[in-house]
Wavefront OBJ file of the C-alpha trace (Angstrom):
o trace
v 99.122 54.931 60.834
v 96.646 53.970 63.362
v 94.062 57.061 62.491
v 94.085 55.292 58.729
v 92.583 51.952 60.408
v 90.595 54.156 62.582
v 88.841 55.705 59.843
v 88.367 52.103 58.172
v 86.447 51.453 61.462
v 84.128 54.248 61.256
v 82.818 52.768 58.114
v 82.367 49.431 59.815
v 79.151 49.485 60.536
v 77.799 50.598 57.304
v 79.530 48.345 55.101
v 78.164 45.465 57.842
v 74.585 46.167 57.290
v 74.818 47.205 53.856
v 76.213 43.962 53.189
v 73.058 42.022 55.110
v 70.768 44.072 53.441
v 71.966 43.543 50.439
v 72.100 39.577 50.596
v 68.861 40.109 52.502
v 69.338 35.813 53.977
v 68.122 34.713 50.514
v 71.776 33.000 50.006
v 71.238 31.242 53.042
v 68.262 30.271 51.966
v 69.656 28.495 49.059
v 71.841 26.379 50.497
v 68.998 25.267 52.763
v 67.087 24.558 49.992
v 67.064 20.863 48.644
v 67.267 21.595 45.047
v 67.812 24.638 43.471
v 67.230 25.499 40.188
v 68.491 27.865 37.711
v 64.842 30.132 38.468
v 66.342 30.090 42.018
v 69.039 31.455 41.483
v 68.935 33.697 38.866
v 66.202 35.413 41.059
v 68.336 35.866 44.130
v 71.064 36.968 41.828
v 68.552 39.859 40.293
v 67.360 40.599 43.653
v 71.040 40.884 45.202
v 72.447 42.869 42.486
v 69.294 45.502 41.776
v 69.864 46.007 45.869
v 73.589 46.695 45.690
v 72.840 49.157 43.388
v 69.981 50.848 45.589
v 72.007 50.485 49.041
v 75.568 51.543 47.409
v 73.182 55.365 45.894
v 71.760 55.464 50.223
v 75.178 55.000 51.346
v 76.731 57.696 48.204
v 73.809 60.501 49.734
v 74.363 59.591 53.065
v 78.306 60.317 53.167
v 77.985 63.799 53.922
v 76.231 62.958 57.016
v 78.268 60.490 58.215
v 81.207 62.448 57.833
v 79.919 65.045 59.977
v 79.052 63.150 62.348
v 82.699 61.530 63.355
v 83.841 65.456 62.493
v 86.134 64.008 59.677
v 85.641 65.589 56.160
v 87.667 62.866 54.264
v 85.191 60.126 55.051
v 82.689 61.588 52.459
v 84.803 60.419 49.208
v 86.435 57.247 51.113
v 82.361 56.365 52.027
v 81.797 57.044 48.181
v 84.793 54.585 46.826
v 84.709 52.166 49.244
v 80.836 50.798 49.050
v 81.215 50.447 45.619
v 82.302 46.766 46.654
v 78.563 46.231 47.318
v 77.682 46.224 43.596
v 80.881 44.071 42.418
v 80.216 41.108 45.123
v 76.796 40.866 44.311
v 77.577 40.177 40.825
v 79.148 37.119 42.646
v 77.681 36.530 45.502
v 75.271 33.895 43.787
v 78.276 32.013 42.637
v 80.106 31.662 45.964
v 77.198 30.497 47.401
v 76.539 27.436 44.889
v 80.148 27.028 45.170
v 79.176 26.666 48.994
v 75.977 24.596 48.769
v 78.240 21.871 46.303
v 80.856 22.107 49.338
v 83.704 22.836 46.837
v 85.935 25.016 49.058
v 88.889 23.964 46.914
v 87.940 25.769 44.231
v 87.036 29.090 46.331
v 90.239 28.553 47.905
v 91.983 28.669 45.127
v 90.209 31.921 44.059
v 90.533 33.725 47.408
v 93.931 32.996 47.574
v 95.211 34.882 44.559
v 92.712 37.906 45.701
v 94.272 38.130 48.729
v 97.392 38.428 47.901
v 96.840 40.750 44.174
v 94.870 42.849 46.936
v 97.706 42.856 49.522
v 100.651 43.983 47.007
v 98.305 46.686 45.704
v 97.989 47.778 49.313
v 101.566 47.779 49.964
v 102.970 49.390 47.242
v 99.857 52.360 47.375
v 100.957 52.679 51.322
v 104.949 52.855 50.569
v 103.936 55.757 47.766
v 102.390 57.838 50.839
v 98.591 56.799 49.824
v 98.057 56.501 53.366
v 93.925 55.757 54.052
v 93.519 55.264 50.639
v 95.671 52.387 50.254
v 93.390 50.333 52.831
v 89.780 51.577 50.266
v 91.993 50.667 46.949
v 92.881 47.286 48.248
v 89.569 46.348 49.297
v 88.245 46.602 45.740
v 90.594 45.420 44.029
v 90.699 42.060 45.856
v 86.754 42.076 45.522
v 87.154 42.463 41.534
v 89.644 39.857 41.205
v 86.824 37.778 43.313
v 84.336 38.501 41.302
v 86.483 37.924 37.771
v 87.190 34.447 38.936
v 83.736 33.478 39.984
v 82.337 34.363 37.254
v 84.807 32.730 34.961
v 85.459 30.020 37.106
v 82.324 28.515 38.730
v 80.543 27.052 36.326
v 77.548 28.976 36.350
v 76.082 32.232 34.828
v 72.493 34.097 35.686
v 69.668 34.075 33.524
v 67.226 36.896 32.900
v 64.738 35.234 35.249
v 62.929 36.511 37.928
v 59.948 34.218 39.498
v 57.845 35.727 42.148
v 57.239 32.746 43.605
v 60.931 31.895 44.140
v 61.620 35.192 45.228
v 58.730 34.548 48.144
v 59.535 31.242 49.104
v 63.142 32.058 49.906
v 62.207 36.117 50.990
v 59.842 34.031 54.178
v 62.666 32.675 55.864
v 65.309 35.185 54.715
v 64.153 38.379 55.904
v 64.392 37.299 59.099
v 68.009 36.583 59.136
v 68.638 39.613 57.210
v 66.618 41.363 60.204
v 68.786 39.238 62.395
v 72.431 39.844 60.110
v 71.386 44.155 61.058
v 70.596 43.473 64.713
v 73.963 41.692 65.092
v 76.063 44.273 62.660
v 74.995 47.201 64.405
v 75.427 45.801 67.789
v 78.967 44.592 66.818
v 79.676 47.472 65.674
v 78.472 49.661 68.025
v 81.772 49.765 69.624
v 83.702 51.457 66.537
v 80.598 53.898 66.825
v 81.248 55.068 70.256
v 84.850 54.758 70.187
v 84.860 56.767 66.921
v 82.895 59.526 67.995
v 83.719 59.891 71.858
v 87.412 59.288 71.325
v 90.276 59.847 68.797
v 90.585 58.318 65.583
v 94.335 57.009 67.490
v 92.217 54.743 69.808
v 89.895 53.493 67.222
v 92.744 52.386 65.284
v 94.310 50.264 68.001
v 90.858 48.863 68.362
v 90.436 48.204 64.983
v 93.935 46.517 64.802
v 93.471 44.618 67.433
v 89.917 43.078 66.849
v 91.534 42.588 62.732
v 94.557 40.212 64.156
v 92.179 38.670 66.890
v 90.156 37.548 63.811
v 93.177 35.663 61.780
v 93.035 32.553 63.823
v 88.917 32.802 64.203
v 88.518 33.839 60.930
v 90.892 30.444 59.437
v 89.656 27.752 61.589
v 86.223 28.848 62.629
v 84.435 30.724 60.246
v 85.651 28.597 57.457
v 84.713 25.534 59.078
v 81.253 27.532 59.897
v 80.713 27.897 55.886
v 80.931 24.131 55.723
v 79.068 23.362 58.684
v 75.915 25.319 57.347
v 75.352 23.202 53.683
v 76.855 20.292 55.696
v 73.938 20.460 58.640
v 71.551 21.078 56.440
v 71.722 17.916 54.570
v 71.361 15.718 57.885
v 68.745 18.485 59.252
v 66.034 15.949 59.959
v 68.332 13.234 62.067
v 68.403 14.344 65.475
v 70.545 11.999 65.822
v 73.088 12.588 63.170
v 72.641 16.668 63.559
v 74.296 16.280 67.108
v 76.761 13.714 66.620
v 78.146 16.080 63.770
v 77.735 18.896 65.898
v 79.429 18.013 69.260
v 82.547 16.299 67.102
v 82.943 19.706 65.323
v 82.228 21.831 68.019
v 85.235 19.942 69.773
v 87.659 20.025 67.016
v 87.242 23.728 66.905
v 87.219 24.603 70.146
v 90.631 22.544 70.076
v 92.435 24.367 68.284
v 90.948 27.877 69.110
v 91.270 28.274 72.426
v 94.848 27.370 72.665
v 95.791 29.847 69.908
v 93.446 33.091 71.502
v 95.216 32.325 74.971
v 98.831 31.858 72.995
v 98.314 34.863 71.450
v 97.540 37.263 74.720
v 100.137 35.593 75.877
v 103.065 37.012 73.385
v 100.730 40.018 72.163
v 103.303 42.148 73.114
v 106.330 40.848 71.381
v 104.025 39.992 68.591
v 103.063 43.524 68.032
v 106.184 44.648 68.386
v 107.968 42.610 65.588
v 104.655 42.450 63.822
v 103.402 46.231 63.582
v 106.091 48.314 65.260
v 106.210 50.250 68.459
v 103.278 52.893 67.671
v 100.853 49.832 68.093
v 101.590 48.629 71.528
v 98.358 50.729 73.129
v 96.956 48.048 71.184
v 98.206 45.171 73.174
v 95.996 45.096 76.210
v 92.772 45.718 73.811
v 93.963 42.743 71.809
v 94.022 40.049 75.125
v 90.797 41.016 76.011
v 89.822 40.323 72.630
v 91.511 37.107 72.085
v 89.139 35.772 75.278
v 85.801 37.002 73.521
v 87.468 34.894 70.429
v 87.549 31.451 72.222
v 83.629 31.727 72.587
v 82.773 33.090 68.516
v 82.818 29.419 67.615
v 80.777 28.002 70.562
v 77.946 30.813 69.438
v 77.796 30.522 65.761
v 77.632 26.783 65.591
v 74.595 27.055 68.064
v 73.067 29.121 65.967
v 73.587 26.980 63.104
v 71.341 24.422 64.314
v 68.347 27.194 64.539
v 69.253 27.968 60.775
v 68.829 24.704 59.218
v 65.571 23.615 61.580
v 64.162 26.455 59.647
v 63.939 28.638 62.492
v 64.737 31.800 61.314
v 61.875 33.537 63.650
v 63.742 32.332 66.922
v 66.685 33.365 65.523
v 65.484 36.624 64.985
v 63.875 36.662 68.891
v 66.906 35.651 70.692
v 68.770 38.388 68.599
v 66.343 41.074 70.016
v 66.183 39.956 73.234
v 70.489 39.810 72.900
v 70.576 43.520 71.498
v 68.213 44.659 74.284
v 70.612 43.460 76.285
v 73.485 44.805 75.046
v 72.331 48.048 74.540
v 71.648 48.303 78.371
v 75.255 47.324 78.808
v 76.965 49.276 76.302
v 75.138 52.307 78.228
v 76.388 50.865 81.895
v 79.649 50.543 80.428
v 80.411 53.799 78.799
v 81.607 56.012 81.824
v 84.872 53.213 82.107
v 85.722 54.081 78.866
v 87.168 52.094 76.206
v 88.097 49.145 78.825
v 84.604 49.215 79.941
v 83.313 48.287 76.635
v 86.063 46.033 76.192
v 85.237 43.666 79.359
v 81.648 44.222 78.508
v 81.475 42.464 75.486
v 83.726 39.436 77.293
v 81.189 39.076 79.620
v 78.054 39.296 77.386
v 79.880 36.555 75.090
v 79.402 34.308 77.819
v 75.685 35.330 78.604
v 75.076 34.867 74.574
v 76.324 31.346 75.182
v 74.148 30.126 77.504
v 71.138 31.888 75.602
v 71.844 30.446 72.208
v 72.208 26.754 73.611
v 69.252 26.962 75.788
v 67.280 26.928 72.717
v 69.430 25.432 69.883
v 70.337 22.704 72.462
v 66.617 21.629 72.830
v 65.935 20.773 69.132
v 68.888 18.409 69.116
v 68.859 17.325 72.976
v 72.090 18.473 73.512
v 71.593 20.525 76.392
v 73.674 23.112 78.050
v 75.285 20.983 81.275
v 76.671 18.615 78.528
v 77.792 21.045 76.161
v 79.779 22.584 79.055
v 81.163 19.180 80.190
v 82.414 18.913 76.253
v 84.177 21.981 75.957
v 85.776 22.967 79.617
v 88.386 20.214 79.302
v 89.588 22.393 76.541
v 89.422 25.265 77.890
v 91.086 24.276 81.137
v 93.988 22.618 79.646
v 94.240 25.299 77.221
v 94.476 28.476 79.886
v 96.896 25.573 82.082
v 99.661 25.953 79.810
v 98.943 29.417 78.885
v 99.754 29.925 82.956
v 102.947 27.745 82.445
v 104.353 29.237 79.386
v 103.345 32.573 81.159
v 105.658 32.204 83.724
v 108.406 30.800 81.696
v 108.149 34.003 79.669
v 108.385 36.718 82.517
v 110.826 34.896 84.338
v 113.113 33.629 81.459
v 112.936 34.509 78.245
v 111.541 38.106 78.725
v 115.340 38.344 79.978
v 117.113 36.214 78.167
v 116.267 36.713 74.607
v 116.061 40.238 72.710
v 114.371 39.364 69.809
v 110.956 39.409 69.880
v 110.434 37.216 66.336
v 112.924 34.470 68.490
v 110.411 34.796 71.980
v 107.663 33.900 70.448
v 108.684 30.632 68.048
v 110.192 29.035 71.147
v 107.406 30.170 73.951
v 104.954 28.592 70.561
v 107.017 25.700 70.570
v 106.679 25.578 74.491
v 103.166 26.075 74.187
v 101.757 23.684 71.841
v 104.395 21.154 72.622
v 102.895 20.552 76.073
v 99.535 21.311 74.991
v 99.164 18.765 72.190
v 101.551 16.165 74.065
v 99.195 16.064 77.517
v 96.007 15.979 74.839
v 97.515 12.624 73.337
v 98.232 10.764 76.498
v 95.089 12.185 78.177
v 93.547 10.794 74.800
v 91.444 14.099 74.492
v 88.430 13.141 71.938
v 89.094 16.064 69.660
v 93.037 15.142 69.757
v 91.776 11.486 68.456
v 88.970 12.374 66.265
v 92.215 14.689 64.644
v 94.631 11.962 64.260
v 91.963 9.466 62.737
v 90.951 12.390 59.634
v 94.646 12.929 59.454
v 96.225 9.577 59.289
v 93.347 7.388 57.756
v 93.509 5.884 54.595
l 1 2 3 4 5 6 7 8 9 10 11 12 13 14 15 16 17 18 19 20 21 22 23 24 25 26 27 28 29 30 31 32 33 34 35 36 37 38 39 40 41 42 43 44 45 46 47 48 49 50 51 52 53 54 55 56 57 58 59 60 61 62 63 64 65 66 67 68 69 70 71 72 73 74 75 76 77 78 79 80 81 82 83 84 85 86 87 88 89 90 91 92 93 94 95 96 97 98 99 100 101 102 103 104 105 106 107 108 109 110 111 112 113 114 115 116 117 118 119 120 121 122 123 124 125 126 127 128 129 130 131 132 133 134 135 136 137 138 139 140 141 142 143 144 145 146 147 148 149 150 151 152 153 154 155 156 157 158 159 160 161 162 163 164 165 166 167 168 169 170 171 172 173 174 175 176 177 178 179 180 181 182 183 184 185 186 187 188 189 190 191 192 193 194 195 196 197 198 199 200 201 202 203 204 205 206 207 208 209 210 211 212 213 214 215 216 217 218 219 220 221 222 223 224 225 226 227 228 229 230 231 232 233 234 235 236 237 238 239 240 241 242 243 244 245 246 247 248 249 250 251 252 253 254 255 256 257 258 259 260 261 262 263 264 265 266 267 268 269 270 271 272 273 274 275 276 277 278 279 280 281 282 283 284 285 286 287 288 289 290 291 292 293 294 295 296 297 298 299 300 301 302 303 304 305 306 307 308 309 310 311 312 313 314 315 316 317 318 319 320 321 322 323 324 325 326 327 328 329 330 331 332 333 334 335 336 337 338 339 340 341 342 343 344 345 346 347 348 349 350 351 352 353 354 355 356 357 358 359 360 361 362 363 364 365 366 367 368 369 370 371 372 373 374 375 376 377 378 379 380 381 382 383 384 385 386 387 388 389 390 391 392 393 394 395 396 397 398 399 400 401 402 403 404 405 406 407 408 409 410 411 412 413 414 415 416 417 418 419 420 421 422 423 424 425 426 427 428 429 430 431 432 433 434 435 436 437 438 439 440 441 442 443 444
């Protein structure tokens, strides 16, 4: 029900920080390192798991508070269950990120994969026995300990009992600060489920939570994987300017490629998908979800900018444009809060376009790739993209919202539609992300 996913969301916020504190940037800071050794890592492992430990007993202690606060007595135990994840990914957290550094993403693939889905059937058969909530906590650990199993049977590498204070300084300096940086942006993320979670019903929370989850396939799949690769990938070209922003703009346009036509697609049919998708107690979500799917088309832009500060070593900036980004939104989360839930909504739309043009202003000077020619990269995209979403829009209402019943049916042909003309104009207009595609695609 949507009160189960609403009390998922409560707990958002404190599995997001718990999770930076916990990894507390040093992982980052291994993958910017040129060679790690075994002393590297096996003090980053100590460090991450003796921390798991001490944030999972905060969080255990805490639960009775939290509870109270959102007025809902079961949170205690699900609090007390659920952060137990902390302590079994840290015991692999160390071997993901090697796994990251070497680029091998076919072997994490092949371990997430298998997670996933041992998680998901757990899940389903726990929610079709009336587990309810608790079908949602059991599934999250159990696809975290079938992780963790593989990595550490699967990855090639095991920790010693080493910890060097030296290491642990050299990679604490510029780590803290992203950890500082990884709290600023989970609470302020977050924030949302907060407010929504204590000034409204568990209900609207839910549809929230629902809606930001299926926003996130799409971003999740092409972005933030390619983000993984871009980090180790940046970092090894980190002193060529040249290179850095070559690699940059041609990845920055790929994604944006392929994201923004599937966040506009997607408010687009969010109705129909819904529907066939989740069922008819879900469709309060809908009009949360399209706002959403806009703030999705600029996650990409931001995180990639933010890359570049990362591997110049410039986790201090980093840290200052996050505070000067919180102060921010804190001033409009206040502003917003008399509109209610919509307020917040077209808040955070309109500060993901202010964080835009803050991140680049900076991140664009250390590879002189300024703002004016990021924006004459990526509005092409955008343009075409929100084109045929105004196209297939009116085909919809004034055809096939009529015409055909099914909603599973609707959507496959408005898709077909949609990224029929979309791809077919980006050919012929020979689009550079549409020919940078074809070339990794077709080349031998």
């Amino acid at each position: 029900m949507p009160a189960d996913f609403g009390l998922i969301g409560m707990l958002a916020i404190f599995i997001g920080i718990g999770s930076s504190l916990i990894d507390s940037g040093l992982t980052s800071s291994l993958i910017r390192t040129a060679e790690p050794n075994q002393r590297d890592y096996s003090t980053v492992f100590l460090i991450n798991l003796v921390g798991s430990i001490v944030i999972y007993f905060i969080l255990f202690f805490a639960a009775p508070f939290i509870a109270a606060f959102y007025n809902q007595s079961i949170l205690e135990n699900i609090i007390k269950v659920y952060t137990l994840s902390f302590i079994i990914n840290a015991f692999a957290s160390v071997q993901r990120t090697k796994l990251t550094k070497e680029m091998n993403f076919k072997l994490q693939m092949t371990i997430q994969i298998p997670s996933l889905i041992g998680g998901g059937i757990l899940g389903i058969m726990l929610a079709n026995n009336g587990y309810g909530v608790w079908s949602l906590v059991y599934m999250n650990l159990f696809q975290s300990l079938l992780s963790t199993v593989q990595l550490w049977i699967r990855s090639g590498w095991k920790p010693s009992l080493i910890f060097d204070i030296e290491k642990f300084r050299y990679h604490f300096n510029f780590g803290y600060k992203l950890t500082l940086s990884g709290i600023l942006e989970t609470t302020f993320n977050n924030a949302y489920h907060i407010i929504i979670g204590k000034f409204f019903s568990a209900d609207q929370l839910g549809f929230y939570t629902r809606a930001q989850s299926l926003k996130q396939l799409p971003v999740q799949n092409i972005s933030k994987a390619l983000n993984k690769v871009t980090y180790p990938l940046f970092s090894s070209i980190q002193n060529d300017n040249v290179k850095l922003k070559g690699a940059y703009k041609r990845l920055m346009q790929q994604v944006l490629f392929w994201i923004a036509p599937a966040m506009i697609f997607l408010g687009i049919v969010a109705e129909p998908l819904f529907r066939f998708l989740l069922g008819e107690k879900w469709l309060p979500a809908v009009t949360y979800f399209q706002v959403l799917c806009a703030i999705g088309i600029m996650y990409p832009l931001n995180a990639y900018n933010l890359n570049i500060l990362k591997v110049k070593g410039r986790s201090d900036l980093f840290l200052k444009l996050e505070i000067i980004k919180k102060i921010i939104i804190t001033i409009g989360i206040a502003c917003a809060i008399p509109f209610g839930i919509y307020g917040l909504l077209y808040f955070q739309l309109i500060f993901s376009i202010v964080g835009f043009f803050i991140n680049t202003r900076y991140s664009g000077r250390m590879i002189n790739y300024r703002i004016n020619e990021q924006l004459k990269d990526i509005i092409p995209t955008i343009m075409l993209a929100l084109l045929m979403g105004s196209v297939v829009w009116a085909i919809d209402n004034f055809i096939l919202k009529h015409a055909l019943s099914l909603d599973v049916v609707r959507v496959i042909v408005l898709g077909v539609i949609y990224f029929t003309l979309y791809l077919g104009i980006s050919y012929f207009s020979k689009m550079p992300a549409i020919l940078d595609f074809r070339l990794l695609v077709f080349k031998k």
